[in-house]
VEXDREN-2710 file (C-alpha; in Angstrom, 1 decimal):
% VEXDREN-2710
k/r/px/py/pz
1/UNK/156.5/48.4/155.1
2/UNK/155.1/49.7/158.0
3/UNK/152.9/48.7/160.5
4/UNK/148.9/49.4/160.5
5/UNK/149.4/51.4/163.6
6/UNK/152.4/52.9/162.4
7/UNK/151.0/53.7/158.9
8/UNK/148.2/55.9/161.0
9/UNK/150.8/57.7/163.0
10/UNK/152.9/59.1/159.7
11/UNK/149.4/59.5/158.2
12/UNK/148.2/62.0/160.8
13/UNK/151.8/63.1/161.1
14/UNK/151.7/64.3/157.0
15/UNK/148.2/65.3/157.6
16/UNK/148.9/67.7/160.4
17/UNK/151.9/69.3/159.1
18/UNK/150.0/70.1/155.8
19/UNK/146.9/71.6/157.8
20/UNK/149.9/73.9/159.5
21/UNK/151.5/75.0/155.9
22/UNK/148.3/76.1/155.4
23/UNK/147.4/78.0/158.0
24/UNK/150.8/79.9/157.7
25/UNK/150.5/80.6/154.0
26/UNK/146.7/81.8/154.8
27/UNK/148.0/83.7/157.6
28/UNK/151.0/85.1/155.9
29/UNK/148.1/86.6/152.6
30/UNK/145.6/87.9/155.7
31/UNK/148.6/90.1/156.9
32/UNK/149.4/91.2/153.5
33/UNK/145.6/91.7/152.2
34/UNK/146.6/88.7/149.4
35/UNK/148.4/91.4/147.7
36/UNK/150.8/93.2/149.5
37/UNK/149.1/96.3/149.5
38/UNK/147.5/97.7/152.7
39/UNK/143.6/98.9/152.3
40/UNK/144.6/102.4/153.5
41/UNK/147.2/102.5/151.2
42/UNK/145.5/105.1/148.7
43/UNK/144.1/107.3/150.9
44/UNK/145.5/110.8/151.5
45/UNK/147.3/111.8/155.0
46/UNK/147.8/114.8/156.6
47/UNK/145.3/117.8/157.8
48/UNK/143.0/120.2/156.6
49/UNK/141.1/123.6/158.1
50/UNK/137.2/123.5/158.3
51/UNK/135.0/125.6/160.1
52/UNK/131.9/124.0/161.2
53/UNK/129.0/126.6/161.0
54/UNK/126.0/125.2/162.5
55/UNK/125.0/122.0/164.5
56/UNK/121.3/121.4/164.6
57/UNK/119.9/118.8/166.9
58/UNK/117.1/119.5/169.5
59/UNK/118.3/118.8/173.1
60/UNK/115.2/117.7/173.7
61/UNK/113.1/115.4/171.6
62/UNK/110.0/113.5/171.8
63/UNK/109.9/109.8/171.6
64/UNK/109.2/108.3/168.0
65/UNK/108.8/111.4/166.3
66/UNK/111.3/112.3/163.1
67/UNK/113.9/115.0/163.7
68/UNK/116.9/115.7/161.6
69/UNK/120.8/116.4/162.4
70/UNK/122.3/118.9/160.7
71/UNK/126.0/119.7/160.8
72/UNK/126.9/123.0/158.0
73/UNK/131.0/122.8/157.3
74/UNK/132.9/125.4/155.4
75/UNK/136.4/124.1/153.5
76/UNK/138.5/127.3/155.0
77/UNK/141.6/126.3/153.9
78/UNK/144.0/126.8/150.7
79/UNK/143.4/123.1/149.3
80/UNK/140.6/120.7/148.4
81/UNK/139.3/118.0/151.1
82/UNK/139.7/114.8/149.5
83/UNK/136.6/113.8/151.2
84/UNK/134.3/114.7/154.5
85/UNK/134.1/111.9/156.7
86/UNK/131.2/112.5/159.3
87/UNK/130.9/109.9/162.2
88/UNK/127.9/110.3/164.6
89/UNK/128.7/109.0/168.1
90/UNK/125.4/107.9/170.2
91/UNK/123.6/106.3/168.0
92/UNK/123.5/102.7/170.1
93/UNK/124.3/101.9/173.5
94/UNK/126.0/99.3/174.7
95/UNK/123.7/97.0/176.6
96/UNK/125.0/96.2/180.1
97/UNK/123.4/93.1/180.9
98/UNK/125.6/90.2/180.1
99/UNK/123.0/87.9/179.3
100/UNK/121.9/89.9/176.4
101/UNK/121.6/88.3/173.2
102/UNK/122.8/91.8/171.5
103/UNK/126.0/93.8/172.5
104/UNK/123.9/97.3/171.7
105/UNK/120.7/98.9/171.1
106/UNK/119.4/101.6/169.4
107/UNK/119.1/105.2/171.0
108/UNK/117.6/106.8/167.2
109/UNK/117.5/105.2/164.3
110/UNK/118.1/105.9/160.9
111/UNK/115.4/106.9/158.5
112/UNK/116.6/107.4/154.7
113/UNK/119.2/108.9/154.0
114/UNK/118.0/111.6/151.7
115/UNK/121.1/112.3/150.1
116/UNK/122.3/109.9/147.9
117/UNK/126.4/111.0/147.9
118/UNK/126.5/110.1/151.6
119/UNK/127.8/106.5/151.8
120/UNK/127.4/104.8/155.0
121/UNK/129.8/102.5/157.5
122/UNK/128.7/101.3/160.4
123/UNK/130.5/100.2/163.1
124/UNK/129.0/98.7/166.8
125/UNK/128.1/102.5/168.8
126/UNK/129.4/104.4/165.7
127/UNK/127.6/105.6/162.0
128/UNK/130.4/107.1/159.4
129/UNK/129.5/108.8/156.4
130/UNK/131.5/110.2/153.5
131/UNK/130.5/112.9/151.7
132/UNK/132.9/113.2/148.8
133/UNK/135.6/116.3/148.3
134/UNK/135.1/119.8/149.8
135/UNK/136.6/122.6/147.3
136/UNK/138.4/125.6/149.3
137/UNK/135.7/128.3/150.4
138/UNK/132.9/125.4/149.6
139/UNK/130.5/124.9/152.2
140/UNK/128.4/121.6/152.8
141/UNK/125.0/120.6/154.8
142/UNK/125.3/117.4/155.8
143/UNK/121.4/116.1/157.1
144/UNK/120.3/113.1/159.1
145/UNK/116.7/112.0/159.5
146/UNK/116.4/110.1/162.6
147/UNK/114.3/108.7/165.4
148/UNK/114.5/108.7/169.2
149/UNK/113.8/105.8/170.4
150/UNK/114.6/105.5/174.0
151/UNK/113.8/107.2/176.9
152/UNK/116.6/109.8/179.2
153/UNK/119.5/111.2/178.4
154/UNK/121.9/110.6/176.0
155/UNK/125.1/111.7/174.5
156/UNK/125.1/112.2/171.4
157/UNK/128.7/113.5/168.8
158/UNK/130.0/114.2/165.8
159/UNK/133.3/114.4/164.0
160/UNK/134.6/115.3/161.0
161/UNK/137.9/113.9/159.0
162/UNK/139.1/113.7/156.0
163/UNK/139.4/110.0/155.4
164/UNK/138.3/106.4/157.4
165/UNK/141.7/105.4/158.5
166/UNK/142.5/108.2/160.9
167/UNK/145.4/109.5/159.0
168/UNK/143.8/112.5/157.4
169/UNK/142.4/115.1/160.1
170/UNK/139.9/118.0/159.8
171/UNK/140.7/121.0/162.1
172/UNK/139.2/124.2/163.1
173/UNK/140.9/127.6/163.0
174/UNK/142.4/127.1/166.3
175/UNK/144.1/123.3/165.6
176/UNK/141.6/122.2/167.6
177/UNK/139.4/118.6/166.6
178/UNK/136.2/119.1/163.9
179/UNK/134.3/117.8/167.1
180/UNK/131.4/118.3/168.9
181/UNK/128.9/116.4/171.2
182/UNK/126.1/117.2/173.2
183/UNK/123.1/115.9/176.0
184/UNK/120.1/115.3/174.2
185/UNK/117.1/114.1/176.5
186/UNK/114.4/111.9/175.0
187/UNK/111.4/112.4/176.7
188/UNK/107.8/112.9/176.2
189/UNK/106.5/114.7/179.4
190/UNK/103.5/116.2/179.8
191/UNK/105.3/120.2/180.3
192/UNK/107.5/119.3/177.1
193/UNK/107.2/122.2/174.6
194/UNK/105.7/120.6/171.8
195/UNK/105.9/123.7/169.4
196/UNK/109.6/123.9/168.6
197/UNK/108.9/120.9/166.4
198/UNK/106.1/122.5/164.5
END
């Protein structure tokens, strides 16, 4: 038999090893998804043509008063879109002080979305939203109601894709990105032109 002290030892010894089979087997379902399957697995690759028509945004904007984005897309090619993936860049900031409790901060934010087929993900600077599938010759209006909230000048981007996972692409006529961005300056000075917004 063995000793108390000994006993311990091959105790913590058993216990040890069977924390580490665990980790491995947990580790070895994480990589997998817990069923072999990756989470992009379904979702379509390749690209698509779309011509993007209009994007509305004020470059200049008043602080705390409602405006809307509006980006208008047209499916010009042969095929259906699977889905229109717009991602707004600008949003947040990231906040430069390192004692700060929060890693970002809102430039505008969000009122309701209006339309209820735009499904939301949000990621730290970043605000995705699919849209559902774009027939050939189709043409969509995608609208977000937002608020400025901070003061100066910001950029502020969009772009379009045909899925979450980066392997379905949106291109113009030309090959070139669905992208676009632009300087928007938040700023309620006394010689701002208040009557573009009426």
């Amino acid at each position: 038999m063995l000793g108390t002290d000994a006993a311990v030892a091959a105790r913590i010894r058993m216990v040890t090893l069977t924390a580490a089979a665990v980790i491995v087997a947990a580790l070895a379902l994480a990589g997998c998804g817990g069923s072999g399957e990756r989470q992009d697995a379904d979702t379509a690759t390749g690209s698509w043509k779309v011509a993007v028509e209009r994007w509305d945004f004020p470059t200049r904007q008043p602080l705390g008063r409602p405006v809307t984005m509006k980006i208008v897309m047209r499916n010009i090619d042969t095929r259906e879109i699977p889905t229109v993936v717009v991602t707004i860049g600008g949003l947040r900031e990231p906040v430069k002080q390192q004692d700060s409790a929060t890693r970002t901060r809102p430039v505008w934010i969000m009122n309701e979305v209006r339309d209820g087929d735009q499904t939301p993900y949000n990621s730290l600077t970043k605000s995705s939203f699919e849209t559902g599938k774009l027939a050939p010759g189709e043409a969509r209006t995608f609208e977000l109601p937002l608020t400025p909230l901070r003061r100066g000048e910001h950029v502020v981007s969009y772009t379009l894709a045909a899925g979450l996972y980066g392997g379905a692409k949106l291109e113009t006529v030309d090959g070139d990105p669905a992208a676009g961005s632009r300087t928007v300056a938040i700023d309620p000075t006394p010689d701002f032109d208040e009557t573009v917004f009426d």
